[in-house]
C-alpha positions in Angstrom: -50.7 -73.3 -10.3 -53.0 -75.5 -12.6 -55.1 -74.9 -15.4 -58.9 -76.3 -15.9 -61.5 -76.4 -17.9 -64.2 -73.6 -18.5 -67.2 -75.6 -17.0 -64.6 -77.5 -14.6 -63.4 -74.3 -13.4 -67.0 -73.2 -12.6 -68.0 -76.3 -10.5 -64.8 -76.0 -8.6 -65.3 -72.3 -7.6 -69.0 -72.9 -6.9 -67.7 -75.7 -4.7 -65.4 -73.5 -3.0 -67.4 -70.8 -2.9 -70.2 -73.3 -1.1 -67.7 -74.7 1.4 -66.7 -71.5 2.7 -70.3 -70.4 3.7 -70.6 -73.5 5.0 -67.7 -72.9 7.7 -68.9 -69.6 8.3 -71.9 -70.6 9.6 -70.2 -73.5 11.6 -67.7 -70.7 13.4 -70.4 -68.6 14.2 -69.5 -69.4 17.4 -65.4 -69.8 19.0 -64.4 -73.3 18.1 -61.4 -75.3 18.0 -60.4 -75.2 14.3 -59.0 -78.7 14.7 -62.5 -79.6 14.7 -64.3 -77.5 11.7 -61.6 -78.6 8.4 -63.0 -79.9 5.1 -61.0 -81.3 2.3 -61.9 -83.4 -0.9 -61.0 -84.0 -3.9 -62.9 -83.1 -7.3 -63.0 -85.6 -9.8 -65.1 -83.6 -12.2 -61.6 -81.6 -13.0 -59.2 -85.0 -13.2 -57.7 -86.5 -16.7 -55.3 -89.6 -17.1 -53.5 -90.4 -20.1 -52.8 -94.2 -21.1 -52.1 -96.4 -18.5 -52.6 -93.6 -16.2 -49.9 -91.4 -17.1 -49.9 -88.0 -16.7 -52.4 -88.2 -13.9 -54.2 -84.9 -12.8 -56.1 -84.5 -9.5 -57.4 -81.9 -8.3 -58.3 -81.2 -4.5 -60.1 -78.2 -2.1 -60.5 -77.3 1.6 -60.7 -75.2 4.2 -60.9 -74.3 8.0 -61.5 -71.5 10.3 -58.0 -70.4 11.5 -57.9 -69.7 14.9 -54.7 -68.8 16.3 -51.1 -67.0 15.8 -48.8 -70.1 15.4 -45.9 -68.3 13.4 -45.9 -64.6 14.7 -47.4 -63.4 11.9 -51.4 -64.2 12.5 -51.0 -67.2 10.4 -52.7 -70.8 11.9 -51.1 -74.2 10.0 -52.8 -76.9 8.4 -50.9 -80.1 6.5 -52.5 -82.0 3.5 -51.4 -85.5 3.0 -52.5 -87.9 -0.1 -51.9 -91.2 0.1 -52.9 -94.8 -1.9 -55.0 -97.8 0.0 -51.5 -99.2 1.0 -51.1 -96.1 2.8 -47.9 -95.1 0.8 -47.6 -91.2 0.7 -48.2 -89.4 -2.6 -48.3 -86.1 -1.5 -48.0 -83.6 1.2 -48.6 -79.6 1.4 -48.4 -77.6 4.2 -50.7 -74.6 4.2 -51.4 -71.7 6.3 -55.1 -69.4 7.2 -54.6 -65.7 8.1 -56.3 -65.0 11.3 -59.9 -63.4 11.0 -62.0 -65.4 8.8 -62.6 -68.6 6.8 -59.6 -69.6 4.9 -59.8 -71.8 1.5 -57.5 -73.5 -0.4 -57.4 -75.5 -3.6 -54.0 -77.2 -5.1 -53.6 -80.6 -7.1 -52.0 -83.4 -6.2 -48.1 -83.6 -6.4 -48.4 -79.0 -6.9 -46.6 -77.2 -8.1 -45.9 -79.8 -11.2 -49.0 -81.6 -10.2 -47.9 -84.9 -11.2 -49.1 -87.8 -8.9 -46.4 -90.2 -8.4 -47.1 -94.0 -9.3 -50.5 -95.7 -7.5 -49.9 -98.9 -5.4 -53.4 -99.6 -5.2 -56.9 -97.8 -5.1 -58.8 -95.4 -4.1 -56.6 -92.6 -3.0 -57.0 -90.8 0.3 -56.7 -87.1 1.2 -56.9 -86.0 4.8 -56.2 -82.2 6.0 -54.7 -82.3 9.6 -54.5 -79.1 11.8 -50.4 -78.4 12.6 -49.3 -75.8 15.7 -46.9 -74.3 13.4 -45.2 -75.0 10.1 -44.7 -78.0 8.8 -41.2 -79.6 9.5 -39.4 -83.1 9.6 -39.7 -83.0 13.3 -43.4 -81.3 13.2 -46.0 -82.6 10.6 -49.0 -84.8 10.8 -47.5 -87.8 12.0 -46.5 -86.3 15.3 -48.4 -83.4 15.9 -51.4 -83.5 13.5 -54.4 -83.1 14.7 -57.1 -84.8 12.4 -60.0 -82.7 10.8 -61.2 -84.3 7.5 -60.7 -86.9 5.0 -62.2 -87.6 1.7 -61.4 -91.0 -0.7 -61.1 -91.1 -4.8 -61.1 -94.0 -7.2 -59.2 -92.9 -10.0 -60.5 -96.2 -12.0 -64.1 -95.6 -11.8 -63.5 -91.9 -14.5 -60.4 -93.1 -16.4 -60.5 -96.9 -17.2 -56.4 -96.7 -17.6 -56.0 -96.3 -14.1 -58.2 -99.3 -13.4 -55.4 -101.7 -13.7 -54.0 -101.3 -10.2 -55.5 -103.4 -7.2 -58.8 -102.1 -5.6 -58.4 -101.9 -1.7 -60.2 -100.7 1.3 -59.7 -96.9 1.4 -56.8 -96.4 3.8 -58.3 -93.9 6.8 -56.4 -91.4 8.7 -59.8 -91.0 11.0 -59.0 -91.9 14.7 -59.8 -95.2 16.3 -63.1 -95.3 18.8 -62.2 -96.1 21.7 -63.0 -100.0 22.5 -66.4 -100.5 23.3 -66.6 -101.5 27.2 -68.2 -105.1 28.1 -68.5 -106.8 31.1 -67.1 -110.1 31.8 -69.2 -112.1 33.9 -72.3 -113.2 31.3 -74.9 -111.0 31.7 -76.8 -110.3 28.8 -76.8 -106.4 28.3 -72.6 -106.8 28.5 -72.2 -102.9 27.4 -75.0 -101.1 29.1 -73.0 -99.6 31.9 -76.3 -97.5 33.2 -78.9 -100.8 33.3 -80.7 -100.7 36.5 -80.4 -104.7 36.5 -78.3 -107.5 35.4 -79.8 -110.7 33.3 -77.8 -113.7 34.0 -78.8 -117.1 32.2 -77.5 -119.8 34.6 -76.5 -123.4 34.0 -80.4 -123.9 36.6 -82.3 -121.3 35.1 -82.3 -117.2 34.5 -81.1 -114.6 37.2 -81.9 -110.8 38.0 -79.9 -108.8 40.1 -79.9 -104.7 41.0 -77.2 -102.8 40.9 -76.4 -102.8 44.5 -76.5 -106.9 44.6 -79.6 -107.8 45.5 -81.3 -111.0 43.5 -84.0 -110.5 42.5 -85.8 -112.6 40.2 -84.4 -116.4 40.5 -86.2 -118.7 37.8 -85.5 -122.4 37.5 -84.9 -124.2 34.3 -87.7 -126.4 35.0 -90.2 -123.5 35.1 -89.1 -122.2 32.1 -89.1 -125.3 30.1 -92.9 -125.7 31.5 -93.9 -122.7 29.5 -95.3 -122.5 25.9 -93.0 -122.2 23.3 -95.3 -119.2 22.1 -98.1 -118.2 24.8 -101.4 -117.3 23.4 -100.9 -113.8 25.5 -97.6 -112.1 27.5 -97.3 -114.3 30.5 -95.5 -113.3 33.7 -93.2 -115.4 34.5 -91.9 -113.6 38.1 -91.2 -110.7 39.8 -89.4 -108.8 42.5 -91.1 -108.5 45.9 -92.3 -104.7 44.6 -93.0 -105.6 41.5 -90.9 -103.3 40.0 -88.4 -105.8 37.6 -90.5 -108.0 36.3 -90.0 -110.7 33.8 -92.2 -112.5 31.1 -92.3 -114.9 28.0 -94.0 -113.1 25.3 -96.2 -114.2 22.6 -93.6 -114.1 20.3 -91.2 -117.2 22.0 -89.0 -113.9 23.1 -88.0 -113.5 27.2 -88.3 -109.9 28.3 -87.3 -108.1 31.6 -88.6 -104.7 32.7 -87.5 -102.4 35.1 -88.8 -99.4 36.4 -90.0 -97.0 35.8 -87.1 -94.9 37.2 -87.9 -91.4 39.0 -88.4 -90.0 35.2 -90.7 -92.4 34.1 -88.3 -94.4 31.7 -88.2 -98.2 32.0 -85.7 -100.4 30.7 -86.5 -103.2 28.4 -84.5 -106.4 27.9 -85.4 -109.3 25.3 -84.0 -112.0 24.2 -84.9 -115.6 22.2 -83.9 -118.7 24.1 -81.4 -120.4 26.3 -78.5 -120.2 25.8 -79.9 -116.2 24.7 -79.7 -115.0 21.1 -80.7 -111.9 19.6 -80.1 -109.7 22.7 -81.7 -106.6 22.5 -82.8 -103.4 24.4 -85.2 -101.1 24.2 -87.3 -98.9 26.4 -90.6 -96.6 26.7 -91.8 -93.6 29.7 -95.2 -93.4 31.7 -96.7 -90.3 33.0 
């Protein structure tokens, strides 16, 4: 294993030490232990020697293991370091006996803890949960699931280590999915659960219900009749039961209501201009 310092060794334990009652009070309850894994590295503990050789990180984690994945009570995990180009440094394949919180603490490049040369920085660490042990056909690239990741700049503690490039941090964390828009120009694009579309029009500005029904129909010649900034909220129209309404606001803005729905909430859309910019929503309830 490795060796540190007196007052390093202290603020590693106590780190430990805090981590683990940390996940014991997140697994209170059953959970998926793909989905309650820490890791990161601790810098406090790291040293470099000139033109950072002999670099020494050190790193901690842990996770609730949950289930038998070897036949002998023992639930898999893999630890993977790499550099902001993504090239691996290091990987460590670690295991939890079943029936409580299981920590871990190693340094990079264990046992002889010697991380291989840096491409560019910061570093990355990332702890994946693995259904068994780790193998060339069975590690985090095709079975991993992701639980944590944490980032380290050797450069910013040892100034010898500064002379590599400064990326982005490379991220293991899994892409959202995209965000959905719709394609045929209304203004709330993304807001799948609007009770109304806005469409500005090449003769004015639209409203429309979700069942098809227009609504509001506004002319361009109405609207460039109004104030650029009214001295109060003006109504500019409204459905037949006065439900959607829409107005030009003291500020120059154009803002649509509807509702309120059967709780009470009604939806708010503003926007500056034609053609619309700074689109925005917003909302409020009534009793």
């Amino acid at each position: 294993m490795f060796s540190i310092g007196r007052i390093g060794r202290r603020a590693w334990v106590l780190a430990v030490i805090v981590g683990l009652v940390a996940l014991v009070g997140v697994w209170s309850a059953p959970v998926d232990a793909a989905t309650n894994g820490f890791i990161n590295f601790v810098p406090s503990t790291s040293s470099a020697g000139p033109a950072c050789s002999n670099l020494l990180i050190h790193y901690q984690g842990g996770y609730m293991p949950q289930f038998d994945e070897d036949g002998v009570n023992r639930d898999w995990a893999q630890v993977v370091v790499v550099d902001a180009t993504g090239q691996v440094l290091d990987t460590v394949g670690v295991y939890g006996p079943l029936g409580g919180p299981y920590g871990f603490s190693y340094c990079v490049g264990y046992p002889w803890c010697i991380v291989p040369p840096i491409a560019a920085r910061p570093l990355t660490i990332a702890l994946f949960d693995l259904p068994g042990p780790p193998t060339p056909s069975m590690n985090y690239l095709t079975h991993g699931v992701f639980m944590d990741e944490d980032y380290f700049d050797p450069g910013v503690l040892h100034p010898a280590c500064g002379a590599s490039s400064l990326l982005s941090p490379f991220s293991f964390l899994p892409s959202p999915p995209p965000l959905f828009h719709y394609a045929d120009g209304r203004l709330d694009d993304s807001n799948t659960v609007a009770p109304v579309a806005v469409y500005p029009t090449e003769t004015g500005v639209q409203v429309w219900d979700g069942a098809g029904h227009l609504l509001i129909d506004v002319s361009a010649d109405v609207l460039a009749d109004l104030p650029d900034f009214p001295a109060e909220n003006t109504l500019i129209a409204q459905s037949e039961d006065g439900s959607v309404a829409l107005y030009k606001l003291t500020t120059g803005e154009y803002q649509v209501n509807a509702g309120p729905d059967a709780d009470g909430f009604v939806y708010v859309l503003i926007w500056t201009g034609f053609p619309p910019e700074d689109v925005y929503t917003k909302g409020f309830s009534v009793e």
